[in-house]
N, C-alpha and C positions, 0 to 999 in steps of 0.2 A: 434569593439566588442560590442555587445548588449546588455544595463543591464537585468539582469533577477529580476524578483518581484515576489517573492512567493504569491501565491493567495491560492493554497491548494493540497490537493494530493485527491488520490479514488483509488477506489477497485472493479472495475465495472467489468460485463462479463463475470466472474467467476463461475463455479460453487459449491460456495461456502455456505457448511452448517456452521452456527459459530454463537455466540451469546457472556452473560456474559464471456608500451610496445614499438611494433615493428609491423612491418609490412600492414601499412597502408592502400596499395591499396587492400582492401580485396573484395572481390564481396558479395554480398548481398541480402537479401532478399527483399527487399525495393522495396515497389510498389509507385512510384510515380505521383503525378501527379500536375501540375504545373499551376495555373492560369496566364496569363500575368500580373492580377494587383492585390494583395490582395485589399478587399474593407472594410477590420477591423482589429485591431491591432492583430499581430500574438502570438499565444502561444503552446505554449506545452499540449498537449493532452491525455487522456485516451481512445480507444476505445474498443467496444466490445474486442478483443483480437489486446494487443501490443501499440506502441506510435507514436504519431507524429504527424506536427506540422499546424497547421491549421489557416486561420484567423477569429476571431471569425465572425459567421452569417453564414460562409459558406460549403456547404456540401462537399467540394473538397479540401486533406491535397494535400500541398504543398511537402511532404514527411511522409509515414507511414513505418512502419514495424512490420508484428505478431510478430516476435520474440525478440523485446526489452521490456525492464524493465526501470522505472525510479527512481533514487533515491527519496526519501519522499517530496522532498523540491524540485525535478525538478532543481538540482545542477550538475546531472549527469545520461548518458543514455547509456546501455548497451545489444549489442545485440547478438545471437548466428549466426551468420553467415558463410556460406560455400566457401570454397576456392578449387582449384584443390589436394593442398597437403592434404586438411581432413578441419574438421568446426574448427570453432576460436571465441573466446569471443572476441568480436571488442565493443569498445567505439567510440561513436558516435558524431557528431557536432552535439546538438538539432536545431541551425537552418537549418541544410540542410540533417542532415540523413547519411553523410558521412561518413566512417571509419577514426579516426585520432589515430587509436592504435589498436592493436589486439595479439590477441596471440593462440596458440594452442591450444584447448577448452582440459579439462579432460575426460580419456576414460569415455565415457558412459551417460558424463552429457547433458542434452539436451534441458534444462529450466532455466530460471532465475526467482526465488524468489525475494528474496529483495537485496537492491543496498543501501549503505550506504550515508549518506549526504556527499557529496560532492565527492564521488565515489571511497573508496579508498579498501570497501571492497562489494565483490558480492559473492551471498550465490544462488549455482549451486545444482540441482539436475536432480535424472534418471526421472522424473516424463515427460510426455508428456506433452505439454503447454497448453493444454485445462483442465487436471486435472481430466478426465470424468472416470476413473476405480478407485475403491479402490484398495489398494495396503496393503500389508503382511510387506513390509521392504521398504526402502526408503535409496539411498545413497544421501551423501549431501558433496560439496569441497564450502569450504571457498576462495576466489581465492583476493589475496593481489594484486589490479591491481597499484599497488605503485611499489613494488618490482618485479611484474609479474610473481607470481610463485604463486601455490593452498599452503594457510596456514595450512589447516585445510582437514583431509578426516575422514567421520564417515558412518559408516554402524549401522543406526537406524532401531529399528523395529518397524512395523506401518505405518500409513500414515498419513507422516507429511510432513506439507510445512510450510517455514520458512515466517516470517510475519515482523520482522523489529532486526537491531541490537542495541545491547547498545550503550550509547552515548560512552565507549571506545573502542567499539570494541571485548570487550572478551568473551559478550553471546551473542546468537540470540536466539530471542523468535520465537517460532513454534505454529503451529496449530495441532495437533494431533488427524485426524479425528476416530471416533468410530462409525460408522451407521450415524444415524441419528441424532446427537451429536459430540461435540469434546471436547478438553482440550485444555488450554492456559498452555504450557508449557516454561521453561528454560533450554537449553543448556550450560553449562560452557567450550567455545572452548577450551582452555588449558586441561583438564582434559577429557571432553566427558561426565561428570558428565551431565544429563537431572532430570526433576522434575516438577510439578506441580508449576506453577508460584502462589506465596503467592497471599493474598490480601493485598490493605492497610490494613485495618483492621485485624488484626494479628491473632483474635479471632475466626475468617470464617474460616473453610476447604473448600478448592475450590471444584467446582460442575462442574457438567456437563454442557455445554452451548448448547440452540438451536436458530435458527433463520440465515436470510440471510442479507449477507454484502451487504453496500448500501455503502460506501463513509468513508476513512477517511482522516485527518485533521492532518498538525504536527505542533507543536505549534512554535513560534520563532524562542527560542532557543534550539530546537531540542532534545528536553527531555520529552515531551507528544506527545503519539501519541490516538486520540481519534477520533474510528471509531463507524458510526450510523451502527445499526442493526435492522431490521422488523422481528417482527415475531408477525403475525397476529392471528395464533391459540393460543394465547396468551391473553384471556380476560382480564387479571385485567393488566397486562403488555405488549403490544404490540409492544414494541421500548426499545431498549436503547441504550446509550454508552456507549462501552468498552475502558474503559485508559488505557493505558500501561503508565507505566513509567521509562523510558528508561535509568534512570537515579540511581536509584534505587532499579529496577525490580520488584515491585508489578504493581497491578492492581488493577482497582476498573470499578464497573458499576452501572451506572447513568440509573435509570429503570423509561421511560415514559408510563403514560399512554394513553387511550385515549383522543385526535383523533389520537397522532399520531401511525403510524404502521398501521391505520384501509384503508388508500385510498388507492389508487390502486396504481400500481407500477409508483416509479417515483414522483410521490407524497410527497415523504419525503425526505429533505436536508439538509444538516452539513454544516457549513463555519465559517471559523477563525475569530475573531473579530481581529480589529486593540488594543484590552484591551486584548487580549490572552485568552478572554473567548470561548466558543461556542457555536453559537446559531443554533438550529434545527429548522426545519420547515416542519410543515403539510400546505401544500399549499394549499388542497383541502379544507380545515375549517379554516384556517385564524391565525392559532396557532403558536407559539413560544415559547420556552424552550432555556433560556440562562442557560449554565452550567460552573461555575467556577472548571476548571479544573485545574488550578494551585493549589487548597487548596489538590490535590491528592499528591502532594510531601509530604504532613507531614501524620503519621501513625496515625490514630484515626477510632472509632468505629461511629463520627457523622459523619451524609451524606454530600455530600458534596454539595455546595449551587446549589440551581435549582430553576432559575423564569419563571415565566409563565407571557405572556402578547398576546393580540392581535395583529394580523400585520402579514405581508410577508417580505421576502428577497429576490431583484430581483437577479435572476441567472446570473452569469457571464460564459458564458460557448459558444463553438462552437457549431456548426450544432450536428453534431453526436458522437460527445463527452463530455469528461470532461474535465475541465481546470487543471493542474497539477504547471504549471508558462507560465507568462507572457515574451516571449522572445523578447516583443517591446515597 
């Protein structure tokens, strides 16, 4: 068995506007391709679309698949794959790609959104896996791959995709696209109850949010989730981070300015500190912005701490992906 070492999650590929069991031997979608010798320690991957598993430096996954998801923390990988009887949500081995569970996918669903730490819940919808049409209504199955059966079926309107669960389980926060804007919403699964996700700060009415997702980060103990955003038509604002708190269900955003958001694509990077802070980076100008996201648990109106200093962060990442964990 392989230890795994969280290193960080992303959100890469996407076209994404956003800002402030049983049955094993399943067939698959799985494009493989196998070097004789990995030549760097292997990990778990993000690529343009779907996951899998790479070793770092080199352009050739050892096992991919478009149509898996991974849970935030790379604890767990789930993919929608096709069988003769009909397609099946199959759980995956991150080191080899293989089906080691599956089960009857829900009529109609055809996408995976988000996958809970350690995989117990997976948040399905009709949406197609690129994400590329808006959409009027949105169905979404909560699917309990503990018990192996859909916990949860809602028929929401709008176009929403689900972005991470609470640490218990009982809401999933969504994204709620409107044009050229969205909303960070709350779900309450027992209930269907939905709403605009609060701020920390209790005194903010939430806003509308713009900008493109670059990468996000989940902290430890799986109760922050804080993802970098660019949006460059954005003079006095260029960059920030959005925290979820997963814990709690507010949010808060950590608004940088320039350099960062201003260099070209790729240029700007999120990574977990080993102190559970975050530090970003304009690579292109030399800049750093550590953000103490842990002070987002407690409700207050003051910001939450942001240091600026000089320097880079070297990337730990494959050829053509992003790193999500460490599978060696």
């Amino acid at each position: 068995m392989m230890r795994r070492t969280i290193i960080g999650v992303l959100a890469i590929g996407l076209p994404v506007v956003a800002g402030c069991g049983s049955q094993p031997g399943v067939t698959g979608s799985t494009a493989t391709s196998q070097p004789a010798s990995p030549t760097g320690p292997l990990v778990l991957a993000q690529f343009d679309r779907g996951i899998g598993a790479i070793a770092v430096g080199s352009d050739h996954p050892l096992w991919s698949d478009p149509d898996a998801a991974a849970a935030l923390d790379g604890s767990a990988v789930f993919s929608v794959r096709h069988a003769q009887a009909g397609d099946v949500l199959a759980r995956l081995d991150p080191d080899t790609g293989t089906a080691i569970a599956s089960w009857p996918l829900p009529v109609a669903m055809k996408s995976i959104s988000a996958v809970s730490p350690g995989g117990r819940w997976v948040a399905l919808t009709d949406r197609e896996p690129d994400y590329a049409a808006p959409r009027a209504a949105t169905r979404l199955v909560v699917f309990d791959a503990v018990n192996g059966e859909a916990a949860r079926r809602l028929e929401l309107t709008g176009d929403v995709r689900p972005e991470a669960f609470s640490v218990d389980g009982q809401r999933v926060f969504v994204l709620d696209y409107r044009g050229d804007h969205y909303r960070v919403q709350t779900i309450e699964l027992a209930s269907g109850e939905r709403y605009d996700t609060s701020s920390r700060d209790k005194s903010l009415e939430r806003e509308d949010m713009h900008g493109t997702t670059v990468r996000g980060v989940l902290n430890a103990d799986h109760t922050l989730l804080a993802t970098l955003y660019r949006n460059p038509g954005d003079a006095e604002e260029p960059a920030f981070v959005h925290v979820l708190d997963l814990e709690n269900g507010w949010a808060y955003c950590a608004d940088l300015t320039a350099p960062f958001g201003t260099g070209p694509e790729g240029s700007d990077r999120i990574e977990l500190t080993p102190a559970d802070t975050v530090i970003v980076t304009a690579t292109h100008a030399g800049r750093i912005a550590e953000i103490h996201i842990d002070e987002v648990h407690e409700p207050s109106d003051v910001p939450v701490t942001v240091e600026y200093r000089n320097g880079t962060v070297a990337p730990t990442e494959p050829g053509p992906g992003q790193v999500i964990a460490s599978l060696s």
